[in-house]
N, C-alpha and C positions, 0 to 999 in steps of 0.2 A: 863595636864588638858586642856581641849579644853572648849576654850570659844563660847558662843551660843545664838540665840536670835530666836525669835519667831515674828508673824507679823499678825497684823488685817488688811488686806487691805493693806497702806503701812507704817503704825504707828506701830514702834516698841513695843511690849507689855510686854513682858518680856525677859529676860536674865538670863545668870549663867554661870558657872565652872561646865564640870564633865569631869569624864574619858570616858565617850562615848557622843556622840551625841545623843540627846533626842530624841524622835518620832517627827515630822514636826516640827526640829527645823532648822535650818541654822547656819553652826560653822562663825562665826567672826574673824575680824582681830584679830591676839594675841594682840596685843597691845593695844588693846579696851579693857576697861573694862566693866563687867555687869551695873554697876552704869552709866557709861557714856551709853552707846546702848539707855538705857532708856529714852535719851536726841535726842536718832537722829528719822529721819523716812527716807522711802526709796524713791527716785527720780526715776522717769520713764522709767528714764534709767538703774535703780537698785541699783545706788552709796548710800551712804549714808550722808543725810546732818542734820545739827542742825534742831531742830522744835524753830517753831518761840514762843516767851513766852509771856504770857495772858497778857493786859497791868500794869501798875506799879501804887502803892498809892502813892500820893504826897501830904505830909500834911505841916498844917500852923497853929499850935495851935491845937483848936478841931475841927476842920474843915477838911477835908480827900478829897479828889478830886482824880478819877479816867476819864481820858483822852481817845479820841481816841479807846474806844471799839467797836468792829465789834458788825452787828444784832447777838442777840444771846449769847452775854457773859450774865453769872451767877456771880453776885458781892453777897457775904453772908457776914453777919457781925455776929459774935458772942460774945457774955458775956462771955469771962472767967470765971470769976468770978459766976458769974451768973448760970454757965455752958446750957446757952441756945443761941438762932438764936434767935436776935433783929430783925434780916428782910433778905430779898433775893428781888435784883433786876435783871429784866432778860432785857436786851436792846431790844430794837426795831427800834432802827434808824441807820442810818452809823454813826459809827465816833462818836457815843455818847460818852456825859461827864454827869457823874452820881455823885455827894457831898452830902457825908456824915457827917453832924455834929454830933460830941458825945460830951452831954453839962457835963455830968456825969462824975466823977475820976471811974479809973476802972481800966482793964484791957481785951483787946480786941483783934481779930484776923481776919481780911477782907480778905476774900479770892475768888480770882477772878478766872476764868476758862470762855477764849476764848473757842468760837467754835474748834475741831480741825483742823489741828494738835497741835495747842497751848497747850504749856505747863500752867500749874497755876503758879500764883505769890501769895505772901500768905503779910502780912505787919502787925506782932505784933506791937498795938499799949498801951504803958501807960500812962497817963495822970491822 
């Protein structure tokens, strides 16, 4: 089986296993797997490196503090429970710090997504 990957520019987008090579795909190191590929993008020189990951929730009770976002990160908060979107914030500054309080018992999911190449970081929260 020959492993394979595909590319938007230089953000890897998708991956797989087959017995041939797919129409504009690119075969991958065997050792790489589809699941990781999905993790790298391609450097300009064509190697392949980790993509950098969206910044990280850091909580303190109900209070949820996100760090360090570049212009341009999309922070969602959702109600599990609830099964809806409490809110979406999209930054505007460097280096923004964006706190969340949830004063509610619940169950929640804050999911951020840097600009790319950033990967999302996701932080189920129960309280």
């Amino acid at each position: 089986m020959t492993v394979w990957y595909k590319t938007s520019g230089d953000i890897i987008t998708s991956a797989g296993r087959a017995p041939v090579l797919p129409e504009n795909a690119t075969e991958a190191p065997a050792t790489m797997t589809p699941k990781k590929l999905l993790t790298m993008m391609l450097t300009p020189e064509g190697n392949m490196s980790e993509r950098p990951v969206s910044p990280a929730v850091v909580s303190s009770g109900s209070v949820h503090t996100i760090e360090d976002c570049p212009i341009g990160t999309i922070i969602t908060v959702f109600d599990e429970i609830g099964e809806e979107v409490m809110g979406e914030i999209t930054t505007t500054l460097l280096e923004q710090t964006e706190t969340i309080e949830l004063p509610d018992t619940g169950e929640y999911l804050i999911h951020i997504q840097a600009p790319l190449p950033a990967l999302p970081t996701e932080r189920r929260i129960f309280q």
